[in-house]
N, C-alpha and C positions, 0 to 999 in steps of 0.2 A: 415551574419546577426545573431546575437543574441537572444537568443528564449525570447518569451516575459516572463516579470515579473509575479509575481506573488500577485495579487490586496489584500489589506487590507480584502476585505469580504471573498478571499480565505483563508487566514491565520487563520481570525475566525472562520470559517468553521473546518479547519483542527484542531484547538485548541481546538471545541468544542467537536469535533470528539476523539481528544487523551483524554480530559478527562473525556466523559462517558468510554471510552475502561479501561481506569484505575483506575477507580473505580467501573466498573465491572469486575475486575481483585483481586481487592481491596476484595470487598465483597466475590467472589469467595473463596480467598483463608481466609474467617473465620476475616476478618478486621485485620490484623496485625497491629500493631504498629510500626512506623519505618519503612515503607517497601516503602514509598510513593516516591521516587525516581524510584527504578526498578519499580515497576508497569508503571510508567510513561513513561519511556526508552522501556519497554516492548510493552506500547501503540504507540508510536514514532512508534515504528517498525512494527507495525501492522498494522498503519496505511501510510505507505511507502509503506506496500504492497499489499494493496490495492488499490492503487493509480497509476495507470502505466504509468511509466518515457516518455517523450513523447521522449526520446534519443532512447530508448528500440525499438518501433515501428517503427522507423526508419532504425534498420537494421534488424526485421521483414522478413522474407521471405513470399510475398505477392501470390506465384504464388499457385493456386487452386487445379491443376495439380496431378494425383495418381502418385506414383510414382511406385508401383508395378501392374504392367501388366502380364494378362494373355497370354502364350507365343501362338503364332496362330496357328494352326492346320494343 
């Protein structure tokens, strides 16, 4: 089974999302000129990671379990 697509409103979502990041990146660094690709490559990325891969969760170790134990008496 193939994981589902990803719908038109998420794409503008995420679109809208990379470009306040980049032009808060933008302003940040004093408005540069020219710089309007990395800011944007920088926002991509920022916003990948925030977004968690739903492959990721996947192999996720789910168990709740301590795994250090006080040794018994």
């Amino acid at each position: 089974m193939s994981p589902p697509t990803r719908t038109t409103q998420d794409d503008a979502a995420r679109r809208a999302r990379i470009e306040q990041l980049a032009r808060e990146i933008w302003e940040s660094e004093g408005r540069p000129e020219g710089q309007a690709l990395r800011h944007w490559n920088m926002a991509e990325r920022l916003v990948e990671a925030e977004a968690p891969d739903a492959d990721d969760t996947r192999d996720a170790p789910h168990s709740t379990e301590h795994t250090s134990r006080r040794p018994s008496a």
